[in-house]
N, C-alpha and C positions, 0 to 999 in steps of 0.2 A: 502497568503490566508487570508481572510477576516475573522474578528472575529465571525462574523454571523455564518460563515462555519464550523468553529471549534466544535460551540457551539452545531449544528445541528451534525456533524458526532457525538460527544461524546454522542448526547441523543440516536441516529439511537444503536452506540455501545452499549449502556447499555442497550436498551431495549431488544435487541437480544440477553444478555443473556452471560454467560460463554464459554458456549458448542457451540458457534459460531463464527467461528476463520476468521477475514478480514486481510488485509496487503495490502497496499498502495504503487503502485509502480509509481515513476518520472518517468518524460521520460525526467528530465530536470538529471542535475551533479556540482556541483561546488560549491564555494562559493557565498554568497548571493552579486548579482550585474556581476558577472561573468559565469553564469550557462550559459552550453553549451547542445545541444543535445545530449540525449543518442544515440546509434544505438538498431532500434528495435530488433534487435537480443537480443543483451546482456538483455532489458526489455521482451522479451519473454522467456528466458532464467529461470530468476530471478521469476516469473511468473508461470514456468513448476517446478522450484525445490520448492515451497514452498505450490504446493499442491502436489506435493509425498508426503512433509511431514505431509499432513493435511489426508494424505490414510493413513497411516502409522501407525496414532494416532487411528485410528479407528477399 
């Protein structure tokens, strides 16, 4: 990811606030230089359990 990108997601983050909960999911896996595809299961998966937990908090 490009420094540009970093710079923009971190302002996009903070201006959104505490109470506003993102998580970023790959669809890549591995070490950098060797990163293989996820299966989109396991990325829908990961996806489905981290807003239960975003219901959950609420």
């Amino acid at each position: 990811m490009e420094g540009i990108a970093v710079v923009e997601r971190a302002k996009v983050a903070i201006s959104l606030g505490e109470s506003h909960f993102r998580e970023f999911k790959s669809s890549v896996d591995g070490c950098p230089g060797e990163k293989i595809k996820r299966a989109t299961k396991d990325i829908a998966t990961n996806i489905t359990n981290a807003c239960s937990v975003c219901e959950r908090r609420q």
